[in-house]
C-alpha positions in Angstrom: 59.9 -9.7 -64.6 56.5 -10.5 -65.4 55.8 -11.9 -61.9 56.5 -8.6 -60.2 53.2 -6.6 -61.7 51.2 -9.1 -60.6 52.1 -9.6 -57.3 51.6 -6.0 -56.9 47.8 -6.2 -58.4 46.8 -9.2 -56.0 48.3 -7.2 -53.3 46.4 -3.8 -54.2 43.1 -6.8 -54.7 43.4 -7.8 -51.4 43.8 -4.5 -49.6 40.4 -3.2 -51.4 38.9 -6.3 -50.3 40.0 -6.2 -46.7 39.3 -2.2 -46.6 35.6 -3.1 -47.7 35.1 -6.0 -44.8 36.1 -3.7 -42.6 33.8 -0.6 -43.4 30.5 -3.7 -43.6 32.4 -4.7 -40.3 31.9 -1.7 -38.7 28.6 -0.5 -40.7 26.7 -3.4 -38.8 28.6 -3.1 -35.6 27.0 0.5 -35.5 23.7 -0.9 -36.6 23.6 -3.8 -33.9 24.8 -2.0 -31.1 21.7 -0.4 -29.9 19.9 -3.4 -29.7 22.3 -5.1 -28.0 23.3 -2.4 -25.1 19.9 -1.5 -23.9 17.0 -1.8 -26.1 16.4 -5.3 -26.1 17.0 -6.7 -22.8 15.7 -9.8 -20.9 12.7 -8.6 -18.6 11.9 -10.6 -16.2 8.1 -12.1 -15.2 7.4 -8.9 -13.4 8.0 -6.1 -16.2 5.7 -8.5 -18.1 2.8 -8.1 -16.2 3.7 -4.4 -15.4 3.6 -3.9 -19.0 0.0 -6.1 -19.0 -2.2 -2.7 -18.8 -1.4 -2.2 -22.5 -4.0 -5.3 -23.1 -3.3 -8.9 -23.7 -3.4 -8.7 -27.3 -0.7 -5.7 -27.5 2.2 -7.0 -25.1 4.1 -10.2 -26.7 7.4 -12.6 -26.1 9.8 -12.5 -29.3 13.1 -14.6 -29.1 15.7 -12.3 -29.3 17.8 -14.9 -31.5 15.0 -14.8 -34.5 15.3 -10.7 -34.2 18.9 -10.6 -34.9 18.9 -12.4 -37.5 16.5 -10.7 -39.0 18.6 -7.6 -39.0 21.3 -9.3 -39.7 19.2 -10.5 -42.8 18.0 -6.6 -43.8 21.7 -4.9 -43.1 22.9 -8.1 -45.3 20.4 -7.2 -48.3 21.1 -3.7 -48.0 24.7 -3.4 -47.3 25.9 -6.9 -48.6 27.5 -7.5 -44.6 27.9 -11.2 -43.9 27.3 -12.7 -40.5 28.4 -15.9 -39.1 26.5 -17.9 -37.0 29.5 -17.1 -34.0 27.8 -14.1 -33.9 25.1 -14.8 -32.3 26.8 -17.1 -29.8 26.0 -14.9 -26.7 22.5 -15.4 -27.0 20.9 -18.4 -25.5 17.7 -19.8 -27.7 15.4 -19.2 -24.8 16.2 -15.6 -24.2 13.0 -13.3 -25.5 12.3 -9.6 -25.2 8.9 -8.0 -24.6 7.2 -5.8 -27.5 4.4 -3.9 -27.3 2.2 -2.8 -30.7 1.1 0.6 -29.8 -1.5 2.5 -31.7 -0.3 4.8 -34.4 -0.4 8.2 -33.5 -1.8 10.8 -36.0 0.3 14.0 -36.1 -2.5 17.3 -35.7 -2.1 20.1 -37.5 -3.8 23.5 -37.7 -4.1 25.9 -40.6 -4.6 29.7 -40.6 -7.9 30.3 -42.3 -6.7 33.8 -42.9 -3.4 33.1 -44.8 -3.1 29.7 -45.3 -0.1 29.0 -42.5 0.4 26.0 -40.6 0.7 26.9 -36.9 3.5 26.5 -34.5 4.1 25.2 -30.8 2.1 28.9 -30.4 -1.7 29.5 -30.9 -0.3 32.8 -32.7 -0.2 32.6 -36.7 3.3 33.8 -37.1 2.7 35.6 -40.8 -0.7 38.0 -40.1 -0.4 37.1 -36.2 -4.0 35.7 -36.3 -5.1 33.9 -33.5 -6.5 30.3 -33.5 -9.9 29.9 -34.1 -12.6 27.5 -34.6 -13.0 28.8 -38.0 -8.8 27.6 -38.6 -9.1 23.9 -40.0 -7.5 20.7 -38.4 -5.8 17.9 -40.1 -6.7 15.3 -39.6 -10.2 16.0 -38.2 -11.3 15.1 -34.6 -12.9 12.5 -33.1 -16.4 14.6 -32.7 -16.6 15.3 -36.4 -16.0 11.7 -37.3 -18.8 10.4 -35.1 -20.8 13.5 -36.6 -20.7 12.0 -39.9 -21.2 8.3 -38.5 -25.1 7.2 -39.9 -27.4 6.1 -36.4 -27.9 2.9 -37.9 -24.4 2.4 -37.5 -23.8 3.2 -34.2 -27.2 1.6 -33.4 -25.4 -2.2 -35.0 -22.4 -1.1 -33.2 -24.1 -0.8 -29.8 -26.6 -3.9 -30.6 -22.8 -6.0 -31.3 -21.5 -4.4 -27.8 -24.7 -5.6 -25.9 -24.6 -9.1 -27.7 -21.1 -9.6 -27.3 -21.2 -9.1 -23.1 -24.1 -11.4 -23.1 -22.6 -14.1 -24.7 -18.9 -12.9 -22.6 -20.3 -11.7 -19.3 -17.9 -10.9 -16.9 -17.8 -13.5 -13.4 -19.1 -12.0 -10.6 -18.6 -13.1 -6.9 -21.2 -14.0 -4.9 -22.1 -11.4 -2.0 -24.6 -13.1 -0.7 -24.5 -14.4 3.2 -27.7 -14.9 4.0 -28.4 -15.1 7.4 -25.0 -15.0 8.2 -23.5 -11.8 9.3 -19.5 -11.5 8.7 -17.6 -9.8 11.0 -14.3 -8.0 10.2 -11.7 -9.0 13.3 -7.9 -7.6 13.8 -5.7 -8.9 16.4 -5.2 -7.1 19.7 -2.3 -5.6 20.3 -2.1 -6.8 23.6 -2.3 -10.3 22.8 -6.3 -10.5 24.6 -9.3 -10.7 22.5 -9.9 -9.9 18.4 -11.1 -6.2 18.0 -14.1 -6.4 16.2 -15.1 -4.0 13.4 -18.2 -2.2 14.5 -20.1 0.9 13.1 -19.8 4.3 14.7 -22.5 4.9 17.2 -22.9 8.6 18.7 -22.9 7.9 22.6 -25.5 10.2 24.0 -25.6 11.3 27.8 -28.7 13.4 29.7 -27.7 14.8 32.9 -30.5 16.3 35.8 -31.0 19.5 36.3 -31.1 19.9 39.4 -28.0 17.5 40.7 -26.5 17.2 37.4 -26.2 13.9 37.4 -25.8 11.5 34.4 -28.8 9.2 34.0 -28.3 5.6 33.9 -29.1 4.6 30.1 -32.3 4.0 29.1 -33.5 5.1 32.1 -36.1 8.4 32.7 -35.6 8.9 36.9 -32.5 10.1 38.8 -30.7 8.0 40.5 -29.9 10.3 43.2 -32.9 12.7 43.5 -35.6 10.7 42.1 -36.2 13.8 39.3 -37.8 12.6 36.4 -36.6 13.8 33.1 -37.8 16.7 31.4 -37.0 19.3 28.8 -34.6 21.0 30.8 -32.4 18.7 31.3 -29.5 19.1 28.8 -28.2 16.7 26.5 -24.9 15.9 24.9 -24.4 16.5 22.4 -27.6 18.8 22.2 -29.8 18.9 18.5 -31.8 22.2 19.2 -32.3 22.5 15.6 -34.2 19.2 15.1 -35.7 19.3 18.6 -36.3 22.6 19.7 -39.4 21.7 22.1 -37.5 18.8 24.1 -36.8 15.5 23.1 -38.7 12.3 22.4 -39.9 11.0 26.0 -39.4 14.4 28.4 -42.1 15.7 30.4 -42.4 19.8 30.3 -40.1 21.6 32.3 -40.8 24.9 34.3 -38.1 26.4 31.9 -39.1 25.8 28.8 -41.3 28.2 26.6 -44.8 26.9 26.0 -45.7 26.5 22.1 -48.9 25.7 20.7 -50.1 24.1 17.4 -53.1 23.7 15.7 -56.2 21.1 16.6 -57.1 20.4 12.9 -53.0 20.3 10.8 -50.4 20.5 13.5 -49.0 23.9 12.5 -47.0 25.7 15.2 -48.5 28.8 15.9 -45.9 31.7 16.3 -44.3 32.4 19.6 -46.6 34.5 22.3 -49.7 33.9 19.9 -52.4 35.0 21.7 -56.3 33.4 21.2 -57.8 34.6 18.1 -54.3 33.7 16.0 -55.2 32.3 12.7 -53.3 29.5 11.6 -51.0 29.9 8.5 -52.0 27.1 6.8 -55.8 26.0 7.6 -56.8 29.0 8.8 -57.9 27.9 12.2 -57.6 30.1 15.0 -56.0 29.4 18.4 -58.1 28.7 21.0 -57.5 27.1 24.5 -58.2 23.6 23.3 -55.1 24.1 20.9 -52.8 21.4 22.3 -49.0 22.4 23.3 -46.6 21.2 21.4 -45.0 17.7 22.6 -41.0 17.1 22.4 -40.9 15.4 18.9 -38.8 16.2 15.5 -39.9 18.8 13.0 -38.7 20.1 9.9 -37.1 23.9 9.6 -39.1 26.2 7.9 -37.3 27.3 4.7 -35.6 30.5 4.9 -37.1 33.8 2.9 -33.9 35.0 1.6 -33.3 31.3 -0.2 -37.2 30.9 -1.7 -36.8 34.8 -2.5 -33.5 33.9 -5.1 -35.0 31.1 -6.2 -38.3 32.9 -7.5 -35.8 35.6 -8.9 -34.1 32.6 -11.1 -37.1 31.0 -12.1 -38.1 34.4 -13.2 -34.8 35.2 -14.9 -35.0 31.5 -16.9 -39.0 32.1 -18.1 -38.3 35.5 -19.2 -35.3 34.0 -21.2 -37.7 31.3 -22.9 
């Protein structure tokens, strides 16, 4: 009779016991399964080197083996779980995961100065509806403030260790120098003849006669097929006007072309139609009939009033403001 009691107790013993496998059971199954579904998985070579712009002292291998039993180690400590080595049977001793050690971000927060409220997602204090200031404080402080406080002789060893530091480290640099030797970029033709070689963009200008509006030969000042030599009415393409406006470089005068004048002593361009007598704008000399007419060449365009007239106005605005 005695027997019967007991039987019952070891019974009740073992159902506790198996009750309480079963809960660490499924306690560390729930604790393991995100790492093993799809946190921790086997990159290959290439998401390592994606993962490379973090820095080379941030982005290491881990064997995956050593990390679970680690957390097998911490859910065994904390939950009293046991784990067999079976477990960890589907993972093969060379099979590593990536980490990255990330900075530690600091969480920013900003205080009313009014009432004393921390604000929300909104720049609106949501107790007196005060707008953020600069006067509302920040936790923690910015980066500005901290350099603020920073001593220069601190910043002047940091800066000294910087430049010391390259020096001894400098970077490899490749060697641009060719000398004599000109390389030339080449692509394949398309039409299986002769490399295109890389050249720089030259503008192709053409003169043509007036007269027979023909093209003349490059380089060339006569005709070829009336013998006219070229002068400043003969057009170009594409025509400068603005940086030649007398005829260019090498033309003799045409009958067409307006006759300007410039001064014997500074070059200055007398104005159009200036008569003998005109006294030149920047010397002072007046025009006379030795004053030589101006030959084809390059000037420089005089400034324009309205542009020199704001300028004087800002100059004056930013003395007056002094």
């Amino acid at each position: 009779m005695t027997s019967g009691p007991a039987n019952v107790g070891d019974a009740g013993l073992e159902k506790k016991v198996s009750k309480n496998k079963q809960s660490n059971q499924s306690l560390s199954k729930r604790e393991a399964a995100p790492s093993s579904s799809c946190r921790h998985t086997n990159l290959p070579d290439e998401a390592y080197q994606d993962a490379s712009h973090y820095g080379p002292d941030t982005v290491s291998k881990m064997s995956k083996m050593k990390i679970s039993e680690e957390r097998a180690r911490k859910l065994g400590e904390r939950y009293g779980a046991v784990f067999e080595p079976t477990d960890f049977l589907n993972m093969a001793p060379t099979e590593t995961v990536h980490r990255v050690d990330k900075p530690i971000r600091m969480r920013v927060r900003r205080v009313c100065h009014r009432c004393n409220t921390t604000f929300a997602a909104k720049n609106e204090c949501s107790k007196c509806r005060h707008v953020r200031c600069d006067q509302c404080p920040r936790h923690s402080p910015s980066k500005g403030a901290e350099a603020a406080d920073t001593s220069p002789d601190l910043e002047e060893m940091e800066a000294e260790a910087v430049v010391e530091a390259n020096h001894e480290n400098s970077a490899i640099l490749a060697d641009l120098f060719w000398g004599d030797y000109q390389p030339q970029l080449k692509r394949p033709s398309k039409t299986g003849g002769q490399d295109l070689v890389h050249r720089k963009p030259r503008q192709r200008v053409r003169r043509t006669c007036h007269e027979c509006e023909t093209i003349y030969k490059p380089g060339s000042k006569n005709c070829l097929d009336c013998g006219h030599i070229r002068c400043t009415d003969c057009p170009r393409d594409p025509p400068k006007k603005d940086k030649y406006p007398f005829g260019y470089p090498g033309d003799v005068f045409g009958s067409q072309t307006d006759a300007r004048f410039e001064c014997l002593s500074c070059e200055t361009l007398y104005p159009p139609e200036a008569e003998d007598g005109t006294p030149c704008q920047t010397c002072g000399l007046e025009k006379s009939r030795e004053s030589p007419r101006t030959i084809p060449r390059k000037i420089q365009p005089l400034p324009d009033p309205a542009v020199l007239l704001k300028l004087q106005a800002t100059l004056a605005e930013l003395a007056s403001s002094l």
